[in-house]
N, C-alpha and C positions, 0 to 999 in steps of 0.2 A: 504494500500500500504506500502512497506518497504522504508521510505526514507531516505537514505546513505549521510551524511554529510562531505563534509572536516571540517578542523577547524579552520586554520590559515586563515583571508581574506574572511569567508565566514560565522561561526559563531563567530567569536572573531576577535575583531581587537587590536592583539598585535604586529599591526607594531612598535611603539614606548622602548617596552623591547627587540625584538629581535635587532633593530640598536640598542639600548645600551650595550647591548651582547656583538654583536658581534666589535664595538671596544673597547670596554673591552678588549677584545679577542688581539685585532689588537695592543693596546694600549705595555699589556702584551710585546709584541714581540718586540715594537719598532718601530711600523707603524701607521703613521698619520691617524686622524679620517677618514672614508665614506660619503658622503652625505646619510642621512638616505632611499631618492630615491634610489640610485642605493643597497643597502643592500635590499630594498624591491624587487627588478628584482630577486634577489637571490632567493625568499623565494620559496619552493614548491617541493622541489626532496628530502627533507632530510638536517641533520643536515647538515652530512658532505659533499654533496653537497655545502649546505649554506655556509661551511666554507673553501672549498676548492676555491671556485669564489672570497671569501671574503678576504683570503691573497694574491691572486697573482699569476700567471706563476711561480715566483722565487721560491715557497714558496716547499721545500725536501718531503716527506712521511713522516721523521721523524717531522717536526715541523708542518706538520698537523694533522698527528694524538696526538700531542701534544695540538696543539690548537683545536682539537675538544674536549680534554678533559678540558680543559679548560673553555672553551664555554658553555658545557652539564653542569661544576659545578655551574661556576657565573650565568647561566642562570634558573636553579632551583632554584638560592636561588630568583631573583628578576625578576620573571616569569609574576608575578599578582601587580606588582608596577603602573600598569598606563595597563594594557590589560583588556577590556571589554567587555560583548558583543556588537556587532554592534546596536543602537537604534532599537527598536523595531525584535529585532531578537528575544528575549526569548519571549515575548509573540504572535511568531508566533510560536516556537517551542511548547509551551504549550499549542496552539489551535490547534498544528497539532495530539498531543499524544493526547488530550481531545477527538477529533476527531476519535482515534480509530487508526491511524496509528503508524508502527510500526518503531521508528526512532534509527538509527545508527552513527557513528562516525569514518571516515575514512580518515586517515591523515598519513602524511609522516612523523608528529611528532614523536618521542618516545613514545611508549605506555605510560611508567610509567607517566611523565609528562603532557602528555596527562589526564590522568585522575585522575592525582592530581588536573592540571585547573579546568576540567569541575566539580570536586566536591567542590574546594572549589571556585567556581561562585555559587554553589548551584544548579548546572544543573541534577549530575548522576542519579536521577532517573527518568529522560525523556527519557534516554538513552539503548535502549536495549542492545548493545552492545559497547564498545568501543574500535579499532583497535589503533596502531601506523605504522610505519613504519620498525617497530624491531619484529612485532608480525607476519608476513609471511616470507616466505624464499626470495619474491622480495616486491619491495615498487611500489605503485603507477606510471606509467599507468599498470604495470601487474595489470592485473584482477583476483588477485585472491582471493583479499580483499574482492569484490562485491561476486563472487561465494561464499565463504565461509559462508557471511548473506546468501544470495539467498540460500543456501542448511539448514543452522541452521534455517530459519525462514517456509521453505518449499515455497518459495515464486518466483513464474511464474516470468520468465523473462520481459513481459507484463507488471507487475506489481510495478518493482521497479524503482525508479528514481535516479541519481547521483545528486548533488547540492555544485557546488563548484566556486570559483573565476578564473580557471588559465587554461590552455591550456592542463594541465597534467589532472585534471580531467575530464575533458572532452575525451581527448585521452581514459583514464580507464572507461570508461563509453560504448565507443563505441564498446572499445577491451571486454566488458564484454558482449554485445549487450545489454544493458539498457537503457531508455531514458536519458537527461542529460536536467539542467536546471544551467544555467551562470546565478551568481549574478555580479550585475554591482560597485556595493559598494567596492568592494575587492581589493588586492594587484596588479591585473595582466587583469584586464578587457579588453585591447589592445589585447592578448592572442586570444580573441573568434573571431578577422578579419581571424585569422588564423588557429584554429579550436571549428565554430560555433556551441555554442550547439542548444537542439530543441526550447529552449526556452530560454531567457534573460528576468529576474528583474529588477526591479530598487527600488523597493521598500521589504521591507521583510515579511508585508499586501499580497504580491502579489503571495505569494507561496501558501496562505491559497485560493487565489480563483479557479488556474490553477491545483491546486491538487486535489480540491472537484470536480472541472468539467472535470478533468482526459485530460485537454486542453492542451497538450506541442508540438502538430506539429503547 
């Protein structure tokens, strides 16, 4: 099976660098800290989504696309200061590729940083493909991330799964008609009262047994 990964919240939990990020960011300007909660509500449409929500109504086009630049620097440089993967996520991912399945990486991140993380986690070569959110002409719920694996891997709509924490993926999952499996571990797990995927985790053990028995309705 092809299975499509987000990354923020669902293989990596780097809630803790993006709220330092991002009032960094806030700092820079002259804006009081966030509670690290409400930076996390932010997380999942893109950077500058994340940083448009994260200054304010007040906040010009000119001093956002300022503070995205801003954001994209400090947040490269201390990207992997405190972000992990979530427990037991990497030895599910490696019992999933062992297994013969063919796994992908679809996030609203930036490509580049995107897979500067995942190599140095030591993850890239589990990884058949790695997307961002700069590597299609729309970002996540456009489906065209999904299509794109689905066509490069030759692989049956039946046959791919989406696996992410947030409302968005899920939406991309459905807009792509692929099944979708919500981890409950993640940023935005609230998200799935409002659109539920076919199956919810709780565990990251849990993907290895609903994928061998091909079980997500």
């Amino acid at each position: 099976m092809l299975l499509i990964f987000d990354l923020d919240g669902t293989l990596i939990d780097s809630a803790e660098d993006l709220a330092i990020s991002m009032n960094a960011t806030r700092a820079h300007f002259g804006l009081p800290a966030l509670a690290p909660s409400i930076i996390y509500s932010f997380v999942g449409n893109g950077a500058a989504v994340l940083v448009k929500k994260a200054m304010g109504p007040g906040a010009t086009q000119e001093i956002l696309d300022e503070a995205l630049a801003f954001f994209l620097r400090f947040y490269r440089v201390h990207a992997l200061e405190h972000t992990r993967f979530y427990p037991g996520v990497r030895e599910a991912v490696e019992k999933l590729a062992a297994d013969g399945h063919t796994l992908a990486v679809l996030t609203n991140k930036p490509v580049r940083i995107s897979r500067d993380m995942i190599a140095a986690l030591g993850a890239a070569p589990l990884f058949y493909r790695i997307y961002g959110g700069d590597s299609f002409a729309a970002k996540k719920p456009d489906p065209i991330g999904v299509t794109t694996l689905l066509s490069e891997t030759n692989t049956a709509i039946a046959e791919a799964v989406l696996i992410g924490d947030s409302g968005v993926d899920i939406q991309t999952a459905r807009n792509a008609g692929v099944q979708s499996v919500g981890v409950a571990w993640g940023f935005q797990p609230e998200a799935f009262e409002v659109h539920p995927p076919d199956k919810i985790v709780y565990r990251p053990d849990e993907l290895i047994g609903i994928i061998k028995a091909r079980v997500l309705q």
